[in-house]
N, C-alpha and C positions, 0 to 999 in steps of 0.2 A: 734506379737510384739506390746511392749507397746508405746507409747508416750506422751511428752509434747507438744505442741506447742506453741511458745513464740509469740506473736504479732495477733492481729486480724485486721489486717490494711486490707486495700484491696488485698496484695499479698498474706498475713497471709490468708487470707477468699477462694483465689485460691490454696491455697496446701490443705486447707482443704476438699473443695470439692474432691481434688484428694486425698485423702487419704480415703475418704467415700467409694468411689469406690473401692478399693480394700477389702479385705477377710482376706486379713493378716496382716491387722493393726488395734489399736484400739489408738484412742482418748481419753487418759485417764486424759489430765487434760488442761488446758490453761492458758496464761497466758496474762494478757491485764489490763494495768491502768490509763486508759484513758475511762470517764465512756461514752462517744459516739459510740466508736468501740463495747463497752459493749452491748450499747442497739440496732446496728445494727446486731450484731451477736447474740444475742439471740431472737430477734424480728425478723426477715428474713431470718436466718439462723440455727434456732431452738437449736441451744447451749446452753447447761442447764449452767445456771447462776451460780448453785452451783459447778459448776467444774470449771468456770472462777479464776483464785488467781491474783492479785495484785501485786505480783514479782515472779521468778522462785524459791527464797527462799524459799514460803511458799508451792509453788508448789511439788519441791521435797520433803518437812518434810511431806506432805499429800498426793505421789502420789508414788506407786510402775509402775517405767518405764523403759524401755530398753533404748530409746535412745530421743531426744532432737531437736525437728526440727525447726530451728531458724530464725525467719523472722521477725530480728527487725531491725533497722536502722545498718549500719555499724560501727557507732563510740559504737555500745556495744557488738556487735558480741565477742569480747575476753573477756568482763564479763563473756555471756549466756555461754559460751563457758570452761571457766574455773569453774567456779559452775556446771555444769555436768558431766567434768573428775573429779571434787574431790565428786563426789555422785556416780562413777562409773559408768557412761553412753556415748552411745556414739552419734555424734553429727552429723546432717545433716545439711548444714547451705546455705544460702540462701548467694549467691556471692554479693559484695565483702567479703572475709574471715575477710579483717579489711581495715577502710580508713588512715592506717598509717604500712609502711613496717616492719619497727621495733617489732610493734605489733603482724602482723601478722604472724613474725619469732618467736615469742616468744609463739603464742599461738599456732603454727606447734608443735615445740619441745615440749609444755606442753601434748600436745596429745600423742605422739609419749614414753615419758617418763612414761604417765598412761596407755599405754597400748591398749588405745581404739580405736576407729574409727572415722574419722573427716575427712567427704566428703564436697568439694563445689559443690552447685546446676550449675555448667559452663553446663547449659540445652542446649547450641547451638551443641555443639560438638554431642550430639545425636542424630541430623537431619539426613537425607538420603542423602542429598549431603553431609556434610563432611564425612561420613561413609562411601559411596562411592568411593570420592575422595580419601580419606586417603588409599581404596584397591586399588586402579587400578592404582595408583604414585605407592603404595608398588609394584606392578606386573609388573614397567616395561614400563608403558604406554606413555609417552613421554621421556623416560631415566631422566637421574636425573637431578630436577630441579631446573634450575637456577636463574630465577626470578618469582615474584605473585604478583601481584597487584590486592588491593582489593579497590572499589572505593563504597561512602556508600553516599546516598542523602536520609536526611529524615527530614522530619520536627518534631524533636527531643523536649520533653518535652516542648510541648505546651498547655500546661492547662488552657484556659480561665477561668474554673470553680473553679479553685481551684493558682489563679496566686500567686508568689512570693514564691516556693515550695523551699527547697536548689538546685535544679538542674536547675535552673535559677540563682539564685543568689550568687553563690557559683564557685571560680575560678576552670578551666578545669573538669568540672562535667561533661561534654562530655567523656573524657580519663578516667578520674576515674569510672565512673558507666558505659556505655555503652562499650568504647573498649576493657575492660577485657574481654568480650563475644569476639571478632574478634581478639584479640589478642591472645585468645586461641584456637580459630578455627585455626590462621595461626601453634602454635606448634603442633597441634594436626593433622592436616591436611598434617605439610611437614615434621611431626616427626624430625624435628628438633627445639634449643633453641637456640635464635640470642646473637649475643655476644657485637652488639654497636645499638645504636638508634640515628636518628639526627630528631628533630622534628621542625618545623614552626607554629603556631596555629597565629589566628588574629579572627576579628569577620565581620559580613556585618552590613552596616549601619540599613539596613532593620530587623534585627534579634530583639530575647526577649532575650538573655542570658545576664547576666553579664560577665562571663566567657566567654573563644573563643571559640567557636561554629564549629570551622573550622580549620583544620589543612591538611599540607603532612606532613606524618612520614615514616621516613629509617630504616629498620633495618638489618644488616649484621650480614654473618654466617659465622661458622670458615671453614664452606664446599666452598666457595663463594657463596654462595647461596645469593640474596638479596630481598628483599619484602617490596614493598610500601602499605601504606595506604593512601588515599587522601577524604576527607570529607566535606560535607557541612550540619550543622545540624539545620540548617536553614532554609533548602529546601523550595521553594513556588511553584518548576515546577514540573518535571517528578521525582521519586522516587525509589531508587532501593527497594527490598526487606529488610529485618532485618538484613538479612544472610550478604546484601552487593555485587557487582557483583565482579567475581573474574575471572583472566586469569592466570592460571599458566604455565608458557612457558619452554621447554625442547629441546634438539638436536632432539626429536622425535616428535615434534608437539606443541600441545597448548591443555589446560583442562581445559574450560569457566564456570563460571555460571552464572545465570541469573533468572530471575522469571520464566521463560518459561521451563530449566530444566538445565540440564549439557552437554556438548558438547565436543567433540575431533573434533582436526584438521590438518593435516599436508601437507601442499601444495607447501610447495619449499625443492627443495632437497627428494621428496620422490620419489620412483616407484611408487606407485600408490597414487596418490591422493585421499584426505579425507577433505571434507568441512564442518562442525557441523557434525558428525554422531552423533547421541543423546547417550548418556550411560544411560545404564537401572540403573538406581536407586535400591540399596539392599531394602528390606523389614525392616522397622525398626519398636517397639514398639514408641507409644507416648513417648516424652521428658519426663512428671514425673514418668510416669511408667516405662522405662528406668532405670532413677537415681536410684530408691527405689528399682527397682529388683539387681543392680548393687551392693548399700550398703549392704542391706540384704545379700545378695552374701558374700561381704568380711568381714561379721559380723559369719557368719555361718563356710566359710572356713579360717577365720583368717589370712588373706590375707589386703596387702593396695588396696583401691576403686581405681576406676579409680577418676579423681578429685579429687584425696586427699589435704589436706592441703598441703601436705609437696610441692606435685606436684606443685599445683597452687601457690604456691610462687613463681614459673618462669612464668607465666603470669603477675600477679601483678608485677615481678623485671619489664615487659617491660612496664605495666601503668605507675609506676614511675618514671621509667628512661624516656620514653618520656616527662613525666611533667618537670622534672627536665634539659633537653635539651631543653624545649621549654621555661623557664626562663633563660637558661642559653648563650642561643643562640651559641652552642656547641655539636657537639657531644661526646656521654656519653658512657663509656665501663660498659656494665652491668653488670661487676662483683665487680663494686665499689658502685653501689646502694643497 
């Protein structure tokens, strides 16, 4: 399979290492206009300059490609995205799918109507704990559950080196760029889609964001099912993982995670008691080699990706609608967002 790659930024520079790596892909053209990333990726990262192009424009009139691997800022994601369903290609794009809901319904449906394939990189879902998790709820393991809370301490876009980035300066860049990852871990994880969100954010005096840095967020299901997120992105003390720690609690126990691994528990109301037994973790491929075997997959059986556009627009409804509750100071039914 052929490809473009749009952006040489530093994320741009880590899919390409990962695409090196593999056998069944080739690099067939790039796309970067900004003459800095130019000279760091052809200087350190040996990228022939003549395959560098200056917009995807000129990229497709001069590159025969299968598909389009998009890792440029979010507010152009439904450009890149739209110039490769009308060149007939299909698109692997780098989450968020757009920083505007609107948009990114529109650029779901534009895919969907060309035919193609338009997978979002939501790389967290292909971890071993939520792979895990998402088998052993499906199997029964604490019967069906009814609350998860996921509690996340990180000291989030802290760049001394490069200060004043938009994910500092830029309102709720917390929800918008990082929770679409845990927001999609929680659909993905309780196979279910929440149908209200009530959200709180503020900031600590100690913090760098412009934006709140910090929020508890509600979300409810038509099953009752209900799941918190509560946050500090701020963090100066102890820290969870990326993933976030998580408790999922059932009439049959409790399913933990943690940096140390995953856990079952059931101690009141059982016959036999069970205090952390540890759950073995499934075998999983790396996160990009994951995603790429997955596209490829549903490019070959013509089939929708897992992460599909259409899909992740019920992640993104709950980035927004938290946003929009967290202005609103209300909770929001997320089928109005």
């Amino acid at each position: 399979m052929k490809c473009i790659l749009t952006g040489l930024g530093g994320r741009g520079l880590h899919w390409l290492k990962a695409m090196k790596a593999r056998d069944d892909v080739e690099v067939a053209a790039f796309v970067e206009p900004f003459e800095g990333s130019i000279t760091r990726a052809v200087e350190q990262h040996g990228v022939p300059r003549e395959r560098i192009f200056p917009s995807l424009d000129e990229a497709l009139s001069s590159t025969q490609a299968d598909f389009v691997l998009d890792v440029t800022p979010p507010a152009v994601h439904h450009e890149v995205a739209l110039k490769a369903f009308a060149a007939g290609l299909h698109v692997l794009g780098e989450k968020p799918l757009s920083d505007n809901f609107e948009t990114a319904k529109m650029v779901a449906e534009a895919g969907a109507r060309a035919g193609l394939k338009h997978m979002i990189t939501q790389n967290y879902r292909f971890g071993a704990q939520p792979r895990t998790s998402r088998k052993v709820l499906g199997e029964g393991l604490i019967g069906a559950p009814g609350q998860c809370d996921v509690r996340f301490y990180m000291p989030w876009a802290d760049f001394p080196d490069t200060p004043g980035t938009h994910y500092v300066t830029q309102p709720f860049m917390l929800i918008n760029d990082m929770m679409v990852h845990h927001f999609d871990l929680m659909r993905y994880v309780l196979d279910q889609n929440p149908v209200t969100v009530q959200a709180i954010t503020w900031n600590q005096p100690w913090g760098w964001h412009a934006g709140d840095a910090c929020h508890a967020i509600v979300f409810e299901y038509a099953s009752g099912l209900r799941s918190t997120h509560v946050c500090v992105g701020c963090a100066v003390g102890s820290q969870t993982s990326w993933n976030g720690d998580w408790r999922i609690e059932g009439p049959g126990g409790s399913l933990d995670w943690d940096q140390a691994g995953t856990w079952y528990s059931h101690l009141h109301r059982a016959e036999l008691k069970v205090n952390r037994r540890a759950v073995e973790h499934l075998s999983v491929k790396p996160q990009e080699v994951a995603m790429v075997d997955e596209f490829f997959a549903a490019i070959r059986e013509d089939r929708e990706p897992e992460c599909s556009a259409r899909d992740n627009l019920e992640s993104l409804r709950m980035v927004f609608g938290a946003i929009a509750s967290a202005r609103s100071h209300r909770k929001v039914e997320l089928n109005s967002v």
